[in-house]
N, C-alpha and C positions, 0 to 999 in steps of 0.2 A: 780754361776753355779747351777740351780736345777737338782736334782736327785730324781728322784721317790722311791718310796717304791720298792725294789727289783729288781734294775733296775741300769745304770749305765749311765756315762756322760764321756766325753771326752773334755779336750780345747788343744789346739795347741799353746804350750809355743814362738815358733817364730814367733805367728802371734801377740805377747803381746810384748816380749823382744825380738827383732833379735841378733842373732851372738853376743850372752854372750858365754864367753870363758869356763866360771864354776856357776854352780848356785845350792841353796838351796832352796827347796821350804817348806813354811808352809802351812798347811790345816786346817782351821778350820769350824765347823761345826754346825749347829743350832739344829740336831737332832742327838742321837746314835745311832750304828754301821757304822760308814762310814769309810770303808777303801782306799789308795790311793798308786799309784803306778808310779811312771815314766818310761814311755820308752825311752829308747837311740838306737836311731838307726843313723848310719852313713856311710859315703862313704868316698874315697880316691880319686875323680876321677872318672871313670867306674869300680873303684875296691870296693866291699865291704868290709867295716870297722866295721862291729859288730853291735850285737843287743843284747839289754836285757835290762830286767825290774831292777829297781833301786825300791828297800822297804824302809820302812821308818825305820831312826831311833831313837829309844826313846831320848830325850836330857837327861844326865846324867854327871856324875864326874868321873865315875869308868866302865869304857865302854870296849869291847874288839873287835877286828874283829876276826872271829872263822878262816876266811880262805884266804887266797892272794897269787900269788905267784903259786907255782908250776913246775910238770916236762914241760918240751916248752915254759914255758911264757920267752913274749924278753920286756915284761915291766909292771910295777907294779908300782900304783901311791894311796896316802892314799889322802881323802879329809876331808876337817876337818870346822864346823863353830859354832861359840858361840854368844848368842845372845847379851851377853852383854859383851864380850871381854874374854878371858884365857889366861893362862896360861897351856901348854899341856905337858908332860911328855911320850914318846912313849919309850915304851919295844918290840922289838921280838924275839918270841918263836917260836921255831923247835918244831921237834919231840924229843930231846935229854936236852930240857931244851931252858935256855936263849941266845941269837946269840946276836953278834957285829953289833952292829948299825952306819956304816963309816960314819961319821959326824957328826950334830947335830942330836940331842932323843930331843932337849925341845921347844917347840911351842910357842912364844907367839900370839896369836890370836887377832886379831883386830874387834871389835865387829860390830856383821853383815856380815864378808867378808869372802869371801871363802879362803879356805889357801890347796895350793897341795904341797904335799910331796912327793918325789920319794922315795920307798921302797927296798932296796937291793932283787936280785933273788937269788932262790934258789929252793928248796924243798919246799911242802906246810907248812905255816906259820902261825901264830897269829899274831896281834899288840894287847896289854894292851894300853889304854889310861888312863890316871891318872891326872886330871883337876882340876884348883881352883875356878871352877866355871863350868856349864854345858856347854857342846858342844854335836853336833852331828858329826859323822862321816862315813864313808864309803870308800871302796876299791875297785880301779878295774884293775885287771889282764888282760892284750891285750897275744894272743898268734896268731902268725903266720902261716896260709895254704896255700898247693896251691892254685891258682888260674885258674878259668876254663872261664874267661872272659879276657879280651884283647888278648897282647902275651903270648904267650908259656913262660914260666919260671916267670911269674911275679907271685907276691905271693899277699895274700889276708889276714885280720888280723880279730879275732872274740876276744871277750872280755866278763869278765863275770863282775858284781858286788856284793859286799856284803857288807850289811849293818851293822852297829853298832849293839852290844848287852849288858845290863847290865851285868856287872859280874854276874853270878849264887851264887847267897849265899845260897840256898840251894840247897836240891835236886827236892824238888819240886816245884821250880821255872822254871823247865825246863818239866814239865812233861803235860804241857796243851799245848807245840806246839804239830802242825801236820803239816808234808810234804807228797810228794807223791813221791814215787821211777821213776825218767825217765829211768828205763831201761839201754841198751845196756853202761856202763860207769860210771854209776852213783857210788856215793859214799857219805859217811856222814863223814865231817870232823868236829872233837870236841874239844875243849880246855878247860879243866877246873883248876880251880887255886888252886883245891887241888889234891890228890891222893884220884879218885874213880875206880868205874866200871861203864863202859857204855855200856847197857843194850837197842838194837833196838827192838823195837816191832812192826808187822805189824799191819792189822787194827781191827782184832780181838782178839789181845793182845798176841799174839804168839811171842815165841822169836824169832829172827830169827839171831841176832850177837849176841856176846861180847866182849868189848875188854878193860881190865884195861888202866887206862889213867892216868901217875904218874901227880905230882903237876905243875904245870904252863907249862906243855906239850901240841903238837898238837897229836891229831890221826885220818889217815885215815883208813876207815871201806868200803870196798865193798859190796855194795847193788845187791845182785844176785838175783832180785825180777822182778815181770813182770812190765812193766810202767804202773802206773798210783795209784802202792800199798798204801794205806797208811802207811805214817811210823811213829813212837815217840821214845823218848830216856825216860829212867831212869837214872840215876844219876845227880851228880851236874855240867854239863857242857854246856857252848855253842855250839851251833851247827848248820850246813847248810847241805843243799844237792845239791853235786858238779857235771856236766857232762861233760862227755869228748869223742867225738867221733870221 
């Protein structure tokens, strides 16, 4: 696939592999800065079944998902692949510390193959991932709406994803991302695996939250900022920006 200088490409993954059930893709690349991003978009029928963009993420041993799960979600699915085989270890975390994990927490991974997990619901959450070899991984939350296509009362499901992140060993490991506030629901969910402070700043370095986040906790932080702000954190935490509208 060529890509120009400052410029962007597109391939259509069903017109290469049809009707794969789960899939991982690698990108690799002949030049710097190329970034890449998957869309999932889906149906039910003449129902919509969600859309969004899937980020990449780093392969690693000590990974965490900052956010899965939620108030509404009716399901939550972790996915998980190693390129040359694991062994996987999953933790989740609340707001209040560590949660019951009903069933198996330990993965073994089959090298190359995707592996899906079902996630207990609940409140928004973390998963730790803790590997004897790298994997990547990724979460994604389905939540159910009405629906304003077929009959009356049928419902309609949107979904978000979120990708894997190295644990934050420091604090300034976390201080070169940028997001941008979508407005009307937004929110910044964070997990860090020690006891900081997490410190949002818009785009001109302005505070704009705080909120202490004890040791292997989650915390939701609402963004009461116009869409489109940029946002960063200070401290040593994982983080995403959530919408719910």
């Amino acid at each position: 696939l060529a890509v120009g200088a400052a410029s962007q490409a597109e391939l259509l993954l069903e017109g290469v592999e049809a009707e794969l059930p789960a899939m991982a893709i690698r990108v690799d690349a002949t030049g710097a800065g190329v970034v890449a991003a998957l869309q999932d978009s889906r149906l039910e029928g003449l129902q919509p079944a969600g859309t969004d963009w899937a980020g990449a993420s780093e392969p690693g041993q000590h990974l965490v998902v900052p956010a899965v799960g939620g108030a509404g979600a009716s399901a939550a699915t972790l996915r998980l692949m190693s390129p040359e085989g694991a062994v996987a270890s999953l933790t989740l975390v609340g707001a209040d510390g560590i949660l019951d994990w009903p069933g198996t927490s330990r993965v073994e991974l089959e090298a190359g193959v995707v592996t899906e997990v079902a996630v207990p619901l609940g409140d928004v959450r973390a998963i730790e991932i803790d590997a004897d070899a790298d994997v990547v991984a990724a979460a994604r939350t389905v939540v159910q709406r009405s629906s304003d296509v077929g009959l009356e009362g049928q419902t309609a499901t949107d979904f978000m994803w979120v990708a894997a992140q190295p644990v934050p060993t420091t604090a300034e490991s976390t201080a070169a991302r940028v997001a941008y506030a979508p407005g009307l629901g937004g929110a910044i969910v964070a997990y860090s695996p020690v006891s900081t402070t997490v410190t949002v700043l818009d785009g001109v370095g302005a505070v704009v939250a705080e909120t202490p986040v004890a040791a292997r906790t989650v915390a939701r932080i609402p963004l009461d900022l116009p869409a489109g702000t940029a946002v960063s954190i200070t401290g040593r935490a994982a983080w995403v920006v959530t919408v719910r509208q």
